[in-house]
N, CA, C and O atoms as a DFTB+ gen file, in Angstrom:
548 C
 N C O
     1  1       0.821      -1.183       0.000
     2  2       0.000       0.000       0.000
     3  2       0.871       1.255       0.000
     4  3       0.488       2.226      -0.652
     5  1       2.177       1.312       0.781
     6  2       2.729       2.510       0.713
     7  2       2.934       2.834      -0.442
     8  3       2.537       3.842      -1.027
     9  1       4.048       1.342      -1.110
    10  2       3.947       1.683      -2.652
    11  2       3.202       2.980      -3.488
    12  3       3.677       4.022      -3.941
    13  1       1.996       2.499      -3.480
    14  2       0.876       2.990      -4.245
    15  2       0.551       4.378      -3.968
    16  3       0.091       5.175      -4.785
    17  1       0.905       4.665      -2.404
    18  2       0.782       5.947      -1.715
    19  2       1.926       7.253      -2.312
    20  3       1.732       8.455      -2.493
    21  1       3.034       6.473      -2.485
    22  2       4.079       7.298      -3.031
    23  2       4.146       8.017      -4.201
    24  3       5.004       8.877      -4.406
    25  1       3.182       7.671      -5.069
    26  2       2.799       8.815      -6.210
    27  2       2.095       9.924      -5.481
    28  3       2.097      11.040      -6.002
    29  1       1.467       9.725      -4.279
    30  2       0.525      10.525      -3.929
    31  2       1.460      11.584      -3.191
    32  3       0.866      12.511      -2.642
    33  1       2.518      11.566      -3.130
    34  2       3.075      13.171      -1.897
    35  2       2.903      12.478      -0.402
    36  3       3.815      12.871       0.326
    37  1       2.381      11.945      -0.009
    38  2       1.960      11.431       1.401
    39  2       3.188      11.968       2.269
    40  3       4.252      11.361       2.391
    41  1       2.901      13.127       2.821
    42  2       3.448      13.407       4.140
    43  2       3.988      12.703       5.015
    44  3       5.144      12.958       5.353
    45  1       3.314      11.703       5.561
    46  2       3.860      10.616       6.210
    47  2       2.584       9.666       5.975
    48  3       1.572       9.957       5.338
    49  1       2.900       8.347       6.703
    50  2       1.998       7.078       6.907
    51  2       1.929       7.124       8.827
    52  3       2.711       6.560       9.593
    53  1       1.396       7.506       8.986
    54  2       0.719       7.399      10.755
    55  2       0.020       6.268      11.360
    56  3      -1.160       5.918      11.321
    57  1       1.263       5.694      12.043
    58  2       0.751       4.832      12.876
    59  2       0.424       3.262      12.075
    60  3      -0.630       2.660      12.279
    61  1       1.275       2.852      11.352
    62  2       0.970       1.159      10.608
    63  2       0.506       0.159      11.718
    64  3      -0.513      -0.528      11.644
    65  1       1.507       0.175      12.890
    66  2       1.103      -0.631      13.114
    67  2       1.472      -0.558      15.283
    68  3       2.225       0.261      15.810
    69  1       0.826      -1.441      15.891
    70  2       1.039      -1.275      17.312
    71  2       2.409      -0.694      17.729
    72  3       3.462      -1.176      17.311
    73  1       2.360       0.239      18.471
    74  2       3.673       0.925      18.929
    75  2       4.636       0.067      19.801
    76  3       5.834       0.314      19.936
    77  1       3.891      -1.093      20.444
    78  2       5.026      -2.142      21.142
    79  2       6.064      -2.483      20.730
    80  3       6.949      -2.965      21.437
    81  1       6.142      -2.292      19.501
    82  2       7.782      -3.286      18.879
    83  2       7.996      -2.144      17.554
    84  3       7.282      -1.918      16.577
    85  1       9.101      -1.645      17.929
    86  2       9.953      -1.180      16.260
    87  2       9.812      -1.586      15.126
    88  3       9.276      -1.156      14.105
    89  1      10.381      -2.514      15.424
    90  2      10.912      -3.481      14.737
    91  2       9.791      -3.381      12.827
    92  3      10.055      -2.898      11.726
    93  1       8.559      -4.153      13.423
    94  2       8.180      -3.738      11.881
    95  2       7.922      -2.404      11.593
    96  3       7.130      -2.261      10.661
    97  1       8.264      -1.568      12.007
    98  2       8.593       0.243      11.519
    99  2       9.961       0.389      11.202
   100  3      10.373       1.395      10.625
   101  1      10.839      -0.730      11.607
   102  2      12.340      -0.548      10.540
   103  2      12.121      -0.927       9.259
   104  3      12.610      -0.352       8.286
   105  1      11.115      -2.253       9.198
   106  2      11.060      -3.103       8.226
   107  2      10.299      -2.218       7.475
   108  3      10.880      -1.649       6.551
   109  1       9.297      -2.011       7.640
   110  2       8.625      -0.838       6.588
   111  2       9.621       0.255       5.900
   112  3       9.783       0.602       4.730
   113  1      10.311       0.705       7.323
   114  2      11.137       2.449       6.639
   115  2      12.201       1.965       5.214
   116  3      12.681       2.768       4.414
   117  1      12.368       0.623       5.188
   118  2      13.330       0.510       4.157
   119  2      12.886       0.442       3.214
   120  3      13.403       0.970       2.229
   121  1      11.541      -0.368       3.152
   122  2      10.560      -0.460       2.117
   123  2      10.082       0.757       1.203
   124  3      10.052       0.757      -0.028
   125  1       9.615       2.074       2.289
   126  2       8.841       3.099       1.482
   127  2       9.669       4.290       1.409
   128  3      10.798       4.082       1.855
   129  1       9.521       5.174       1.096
   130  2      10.214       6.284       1.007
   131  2       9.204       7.827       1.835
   132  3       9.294       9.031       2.076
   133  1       8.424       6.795       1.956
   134  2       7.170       7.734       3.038
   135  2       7.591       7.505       4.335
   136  3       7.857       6.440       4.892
   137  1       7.623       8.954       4.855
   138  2       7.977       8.635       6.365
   139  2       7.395       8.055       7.179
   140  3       6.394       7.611       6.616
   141  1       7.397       7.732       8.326
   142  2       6.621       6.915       8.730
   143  2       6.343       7.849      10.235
   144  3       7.119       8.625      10.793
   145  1       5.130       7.498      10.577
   146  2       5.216       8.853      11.935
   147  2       4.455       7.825      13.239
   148  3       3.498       7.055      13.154
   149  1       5.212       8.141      14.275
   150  2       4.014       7.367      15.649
   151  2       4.255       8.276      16.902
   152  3       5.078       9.186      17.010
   153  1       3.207       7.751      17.971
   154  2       3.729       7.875      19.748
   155  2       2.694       8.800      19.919
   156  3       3.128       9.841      20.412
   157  1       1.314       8.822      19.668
   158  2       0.069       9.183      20.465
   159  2       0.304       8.124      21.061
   160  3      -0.015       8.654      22.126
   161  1       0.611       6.951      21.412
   162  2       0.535       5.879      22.877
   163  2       1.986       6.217      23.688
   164  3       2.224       5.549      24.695
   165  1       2.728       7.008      23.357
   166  2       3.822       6.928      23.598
   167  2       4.348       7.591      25.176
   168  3       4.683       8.774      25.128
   169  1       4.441       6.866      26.623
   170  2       4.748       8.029      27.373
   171  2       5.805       7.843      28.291
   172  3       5.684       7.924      29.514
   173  1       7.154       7.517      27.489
   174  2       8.214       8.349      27.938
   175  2       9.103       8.787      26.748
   176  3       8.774       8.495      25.598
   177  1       9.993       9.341      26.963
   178  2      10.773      10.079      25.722
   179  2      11.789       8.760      25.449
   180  3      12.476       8.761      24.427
   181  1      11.872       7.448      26.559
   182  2      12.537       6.531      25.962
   183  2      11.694       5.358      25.087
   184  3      12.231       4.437      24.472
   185  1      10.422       5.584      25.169
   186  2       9.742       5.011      24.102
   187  2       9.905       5.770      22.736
   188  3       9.604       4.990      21.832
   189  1      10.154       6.609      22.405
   190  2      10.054       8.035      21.189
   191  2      11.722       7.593      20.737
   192  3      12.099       7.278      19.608
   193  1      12.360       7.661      21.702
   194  2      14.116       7.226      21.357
   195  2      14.031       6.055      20.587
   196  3      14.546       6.128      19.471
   197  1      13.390       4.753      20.981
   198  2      13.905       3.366      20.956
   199  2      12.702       3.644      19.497
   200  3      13.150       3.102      18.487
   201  1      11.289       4.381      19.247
   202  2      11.080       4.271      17.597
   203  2      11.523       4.951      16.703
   204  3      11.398       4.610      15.527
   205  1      12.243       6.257      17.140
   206  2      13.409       7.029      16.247
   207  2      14.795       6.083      16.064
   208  3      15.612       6.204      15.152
   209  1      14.835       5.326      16.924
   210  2      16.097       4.511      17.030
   211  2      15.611       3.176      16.122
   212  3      15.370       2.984      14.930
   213  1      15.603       2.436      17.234
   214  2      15.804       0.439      16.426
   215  2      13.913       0.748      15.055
   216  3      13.725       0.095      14.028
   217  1      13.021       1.774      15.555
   218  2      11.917       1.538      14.513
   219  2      12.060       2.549      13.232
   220  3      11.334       2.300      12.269
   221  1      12.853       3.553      13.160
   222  2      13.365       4.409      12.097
   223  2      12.265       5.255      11.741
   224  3      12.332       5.955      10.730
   225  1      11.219       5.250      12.516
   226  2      10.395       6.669      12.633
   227  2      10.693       8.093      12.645
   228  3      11.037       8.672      13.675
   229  1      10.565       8.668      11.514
   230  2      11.011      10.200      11.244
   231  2       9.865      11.581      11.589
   232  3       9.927      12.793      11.381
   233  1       8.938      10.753      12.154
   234  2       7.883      11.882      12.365
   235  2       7.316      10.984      13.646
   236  3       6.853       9.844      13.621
   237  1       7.528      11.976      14.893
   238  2       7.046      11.178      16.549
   239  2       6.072      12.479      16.801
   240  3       6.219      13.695      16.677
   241  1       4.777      11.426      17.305
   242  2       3.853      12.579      17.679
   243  2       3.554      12.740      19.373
   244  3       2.545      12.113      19.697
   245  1       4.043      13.257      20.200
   246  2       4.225      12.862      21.181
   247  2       2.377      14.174      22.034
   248  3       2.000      15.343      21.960
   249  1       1.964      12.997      22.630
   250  2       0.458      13.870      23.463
   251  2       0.793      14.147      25.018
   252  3       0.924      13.329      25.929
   253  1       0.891      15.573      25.039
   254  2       0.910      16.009      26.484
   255  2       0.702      15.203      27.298
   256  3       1.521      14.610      28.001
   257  1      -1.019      15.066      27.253
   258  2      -1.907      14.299      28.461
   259  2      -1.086      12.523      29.039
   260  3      -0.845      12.186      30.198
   261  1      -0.695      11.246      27.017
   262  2       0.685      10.416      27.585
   263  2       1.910      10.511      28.205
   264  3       2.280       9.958      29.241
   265  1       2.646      11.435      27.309
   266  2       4.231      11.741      27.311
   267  2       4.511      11.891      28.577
   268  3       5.389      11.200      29.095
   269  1       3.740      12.909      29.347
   270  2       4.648      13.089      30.658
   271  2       4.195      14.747      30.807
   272  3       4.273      15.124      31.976
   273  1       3.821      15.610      30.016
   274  2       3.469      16.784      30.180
   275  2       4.290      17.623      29.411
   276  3       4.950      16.917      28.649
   277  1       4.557      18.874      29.262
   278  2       4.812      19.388      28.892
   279  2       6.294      19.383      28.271
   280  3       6.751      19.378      27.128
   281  1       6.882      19.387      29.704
   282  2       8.541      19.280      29.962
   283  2       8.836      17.828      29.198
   284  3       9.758      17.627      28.409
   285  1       7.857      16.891      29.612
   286  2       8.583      15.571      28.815
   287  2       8.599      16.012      27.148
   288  3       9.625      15.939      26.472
   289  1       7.537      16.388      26.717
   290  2       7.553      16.425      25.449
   291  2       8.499      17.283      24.643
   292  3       8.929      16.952      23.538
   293  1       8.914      18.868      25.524
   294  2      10.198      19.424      24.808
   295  2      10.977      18.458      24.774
   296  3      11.657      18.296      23.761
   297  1      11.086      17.543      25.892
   298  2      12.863      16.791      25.460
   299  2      12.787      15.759      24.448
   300  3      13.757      15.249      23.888
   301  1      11.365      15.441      24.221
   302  2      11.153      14.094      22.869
   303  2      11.690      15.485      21.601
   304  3      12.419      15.218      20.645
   305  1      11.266      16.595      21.817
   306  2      11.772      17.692      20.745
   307  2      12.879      17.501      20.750
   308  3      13.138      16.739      19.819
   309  1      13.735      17.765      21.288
   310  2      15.270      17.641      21.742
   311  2      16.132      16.431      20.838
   312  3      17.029      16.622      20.016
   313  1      15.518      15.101      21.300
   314  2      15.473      14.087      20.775
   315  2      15.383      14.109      19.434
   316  3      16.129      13.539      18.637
   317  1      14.732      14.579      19.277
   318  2      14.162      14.139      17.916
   319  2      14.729      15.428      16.542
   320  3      14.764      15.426      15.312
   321  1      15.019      16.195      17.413
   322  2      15.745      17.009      16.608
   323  2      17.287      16.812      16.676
   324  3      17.947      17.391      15.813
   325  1      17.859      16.148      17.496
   326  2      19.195      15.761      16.995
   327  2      19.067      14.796      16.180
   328  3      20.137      14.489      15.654
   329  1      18.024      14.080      15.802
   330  2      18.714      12.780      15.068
   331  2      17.372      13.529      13.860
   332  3      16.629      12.584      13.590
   333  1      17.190      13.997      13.589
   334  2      16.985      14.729      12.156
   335  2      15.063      14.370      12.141
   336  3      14.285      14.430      11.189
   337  1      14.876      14.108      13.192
   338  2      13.414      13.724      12.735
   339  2      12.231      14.879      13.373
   340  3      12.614      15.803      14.090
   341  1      10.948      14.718      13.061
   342  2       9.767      15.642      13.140
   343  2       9.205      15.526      14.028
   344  3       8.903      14.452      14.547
   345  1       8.838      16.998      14.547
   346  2       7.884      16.293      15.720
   347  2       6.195      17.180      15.273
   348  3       6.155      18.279      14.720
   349  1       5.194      16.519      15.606
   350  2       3.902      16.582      14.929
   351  2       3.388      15.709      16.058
   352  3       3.247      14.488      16.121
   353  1       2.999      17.281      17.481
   354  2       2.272      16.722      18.371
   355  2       0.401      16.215      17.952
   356  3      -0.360      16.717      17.125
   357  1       0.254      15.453      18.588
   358  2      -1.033      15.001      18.776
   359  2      -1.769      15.561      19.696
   360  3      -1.291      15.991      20.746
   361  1      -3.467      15.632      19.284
   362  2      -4.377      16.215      20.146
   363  2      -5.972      16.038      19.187
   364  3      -6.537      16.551      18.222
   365  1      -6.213      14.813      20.343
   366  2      -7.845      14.694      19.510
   367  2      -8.810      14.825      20.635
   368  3     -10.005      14.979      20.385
   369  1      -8.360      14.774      21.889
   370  2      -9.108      14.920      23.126
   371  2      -9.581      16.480      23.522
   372  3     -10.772      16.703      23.306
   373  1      -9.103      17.154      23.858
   374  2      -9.455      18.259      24.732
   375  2      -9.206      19.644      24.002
   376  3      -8.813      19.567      22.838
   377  1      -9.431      21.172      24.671
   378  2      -8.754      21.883      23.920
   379  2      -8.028      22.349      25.227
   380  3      -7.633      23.511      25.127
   381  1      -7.644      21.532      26.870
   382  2      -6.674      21.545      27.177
   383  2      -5.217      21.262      26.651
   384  3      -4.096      21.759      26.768
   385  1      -5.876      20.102      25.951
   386  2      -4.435      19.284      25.484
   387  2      -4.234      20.555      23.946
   388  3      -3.064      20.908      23.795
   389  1      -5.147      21.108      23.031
   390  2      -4.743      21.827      22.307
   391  2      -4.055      22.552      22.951
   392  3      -2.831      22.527      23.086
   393  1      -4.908      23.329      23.440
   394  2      -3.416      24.715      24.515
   395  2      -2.400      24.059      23.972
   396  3      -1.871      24.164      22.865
   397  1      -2.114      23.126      25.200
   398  2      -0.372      22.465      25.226
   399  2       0.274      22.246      23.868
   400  3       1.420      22.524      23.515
   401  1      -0.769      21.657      23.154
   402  2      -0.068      21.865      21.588
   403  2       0.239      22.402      20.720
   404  3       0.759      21.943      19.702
   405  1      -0.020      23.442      20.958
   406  2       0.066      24.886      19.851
   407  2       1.112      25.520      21.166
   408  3       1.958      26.169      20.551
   409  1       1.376      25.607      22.408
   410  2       2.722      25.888      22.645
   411  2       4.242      25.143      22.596
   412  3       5.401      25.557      22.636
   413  1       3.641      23.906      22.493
   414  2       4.719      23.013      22.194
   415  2       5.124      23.141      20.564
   416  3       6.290      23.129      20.169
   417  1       4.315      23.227      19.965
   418  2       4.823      23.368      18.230
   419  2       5.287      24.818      18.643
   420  3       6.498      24.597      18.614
   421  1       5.178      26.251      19.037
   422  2       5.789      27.189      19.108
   423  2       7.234      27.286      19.808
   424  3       8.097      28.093      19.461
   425  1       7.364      26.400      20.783
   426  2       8.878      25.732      21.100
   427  2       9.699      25.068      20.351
   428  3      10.872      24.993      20.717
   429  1       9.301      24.464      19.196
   430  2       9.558      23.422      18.612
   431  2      10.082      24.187      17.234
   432  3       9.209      24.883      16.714
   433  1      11.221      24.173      16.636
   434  2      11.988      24.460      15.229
   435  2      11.568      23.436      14.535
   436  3      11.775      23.500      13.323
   437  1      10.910      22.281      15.045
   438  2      11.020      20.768      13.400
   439  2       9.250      20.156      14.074
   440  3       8.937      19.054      14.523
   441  1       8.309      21.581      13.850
   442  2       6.848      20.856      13.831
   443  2       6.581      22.121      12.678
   444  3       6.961      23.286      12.791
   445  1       5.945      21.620      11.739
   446  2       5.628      21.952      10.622
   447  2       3.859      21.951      10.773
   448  3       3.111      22.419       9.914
   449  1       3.585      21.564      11.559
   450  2       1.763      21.661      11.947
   451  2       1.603      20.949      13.007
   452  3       2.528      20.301      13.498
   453  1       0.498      20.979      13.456
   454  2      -0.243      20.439      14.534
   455  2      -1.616      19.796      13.733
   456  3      -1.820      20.009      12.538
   457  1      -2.577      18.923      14.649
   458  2      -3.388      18.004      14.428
   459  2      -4.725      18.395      14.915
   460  3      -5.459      17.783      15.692
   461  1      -4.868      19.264      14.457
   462  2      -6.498      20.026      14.711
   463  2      -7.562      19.794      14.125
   464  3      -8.256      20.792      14.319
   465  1      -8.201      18.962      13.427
   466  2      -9.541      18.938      12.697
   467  2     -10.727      19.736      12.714
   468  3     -11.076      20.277      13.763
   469  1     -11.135      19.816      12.054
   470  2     -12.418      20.829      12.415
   471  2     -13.790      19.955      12.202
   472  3     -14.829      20.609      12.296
   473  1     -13.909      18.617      11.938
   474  2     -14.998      18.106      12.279
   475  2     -14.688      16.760      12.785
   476  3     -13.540      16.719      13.229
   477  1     -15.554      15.240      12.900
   478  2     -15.359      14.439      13.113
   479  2     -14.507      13.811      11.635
   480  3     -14.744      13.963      10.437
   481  1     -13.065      12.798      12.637
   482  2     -12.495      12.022      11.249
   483  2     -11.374      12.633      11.033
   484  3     -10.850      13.061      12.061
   485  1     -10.802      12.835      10.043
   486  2      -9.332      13.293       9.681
   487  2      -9.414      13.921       9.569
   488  3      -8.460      14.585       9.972
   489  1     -10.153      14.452       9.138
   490  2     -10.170      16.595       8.236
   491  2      -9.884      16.563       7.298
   492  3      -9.448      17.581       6.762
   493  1      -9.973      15.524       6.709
   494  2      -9.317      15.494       5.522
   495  2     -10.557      14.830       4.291
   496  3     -11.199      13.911       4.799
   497  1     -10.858      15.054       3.225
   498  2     -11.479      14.100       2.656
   499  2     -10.952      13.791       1.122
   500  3     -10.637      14.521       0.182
   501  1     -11.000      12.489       1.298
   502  2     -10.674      11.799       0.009
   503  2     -10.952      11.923      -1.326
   504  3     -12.055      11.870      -1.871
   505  1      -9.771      12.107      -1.856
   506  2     -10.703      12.444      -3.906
   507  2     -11.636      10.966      -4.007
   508  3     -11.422       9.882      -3.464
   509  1     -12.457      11.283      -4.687
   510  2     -13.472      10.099      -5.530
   511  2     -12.792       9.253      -5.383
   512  3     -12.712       8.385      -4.514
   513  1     -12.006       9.566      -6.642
   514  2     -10.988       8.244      -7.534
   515  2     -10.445       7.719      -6.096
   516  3     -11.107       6.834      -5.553
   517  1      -9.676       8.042      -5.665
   518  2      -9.059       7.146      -4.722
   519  2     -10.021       6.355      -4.306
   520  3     -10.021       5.183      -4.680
   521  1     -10.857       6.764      -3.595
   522  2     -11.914       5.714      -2.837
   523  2     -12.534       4.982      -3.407
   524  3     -13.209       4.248      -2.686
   525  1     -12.640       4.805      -4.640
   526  2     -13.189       4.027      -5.549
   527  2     -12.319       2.804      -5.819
   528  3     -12.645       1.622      -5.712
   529  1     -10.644       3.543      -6.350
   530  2      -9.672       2.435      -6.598
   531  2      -9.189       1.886      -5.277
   532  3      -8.475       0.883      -5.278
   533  1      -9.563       2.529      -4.053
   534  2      -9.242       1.694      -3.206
   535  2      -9.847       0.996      -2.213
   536  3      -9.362       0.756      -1.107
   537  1     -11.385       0.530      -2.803
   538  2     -12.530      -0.116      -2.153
   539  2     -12.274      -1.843      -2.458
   540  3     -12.235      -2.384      -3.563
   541  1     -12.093      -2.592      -0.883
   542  2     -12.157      -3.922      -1.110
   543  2     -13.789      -4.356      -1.412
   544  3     -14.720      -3.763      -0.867
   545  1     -13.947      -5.303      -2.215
   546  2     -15.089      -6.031      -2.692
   547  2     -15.443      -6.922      -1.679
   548  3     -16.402      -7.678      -1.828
């Protein structure tokens, strides 16, 4: 599927698969050329290390309310900006947890957006064609 995604620009691929093990997020990163992004479950900055590390995740989304709060999440910034990767906090719960996220991306040199929707779902909606060519029977 990434394959197929890679004509498309895809920003990243979020979240393939359970955050417990790297491991198939190394195996993927070699595969696609789409980044691969996780860690809304994520709450310490040595979980965020070990999928920037052994899972080769280039985009960690680290959520106030898991991570540890505020302070934990600058240092997943920290982290994650020495070893060249993105950070693209999460926030689907509260507009406490927004607050925190729109000051944490303002701390942050390597968040390029935040995760705000404006209705139920992604915020995003799908061209036709895609959903058409990509409906299982």
């Amino acid at each position: 599927m990434c394959r197929e995604l890679e004509a498309h620009d895809v920003f990243f691929f979020e979240t393939p698969f359970p955050v417990g093990s790297p491991v198939p997020y190394a195996e993927l990163a070699v595969r696609t050329s789409i980044p691969l992004a996780a860690g809304e479950h994520g709450v310490t900055r040595w979980e965020f290390l070990d999928l920037m590390g052994r899972g080769r995740v280039s985009v960690v989304q680290p959520y106030m309310t898991t991570c540890g709060g505020l302070t934990e999440a600058k240092r997943v910034v920290e982290l994650a900006r020495a070893r060249g990767a993105m950070v693209c906090p999460g926030n689907w719960s509260t507009q406490v947890l927004g607050a925190a996220t729109v000051h944490l991306a303002a701390y942050s040199p390597i968040t390029p957006f935040i995760s705000f929707p404006e209705r139920p779902g992604i915020g995003y909606d799908l061209p036709a064609d895609v959903v058409t060519r990509s409906r299982v029977a």
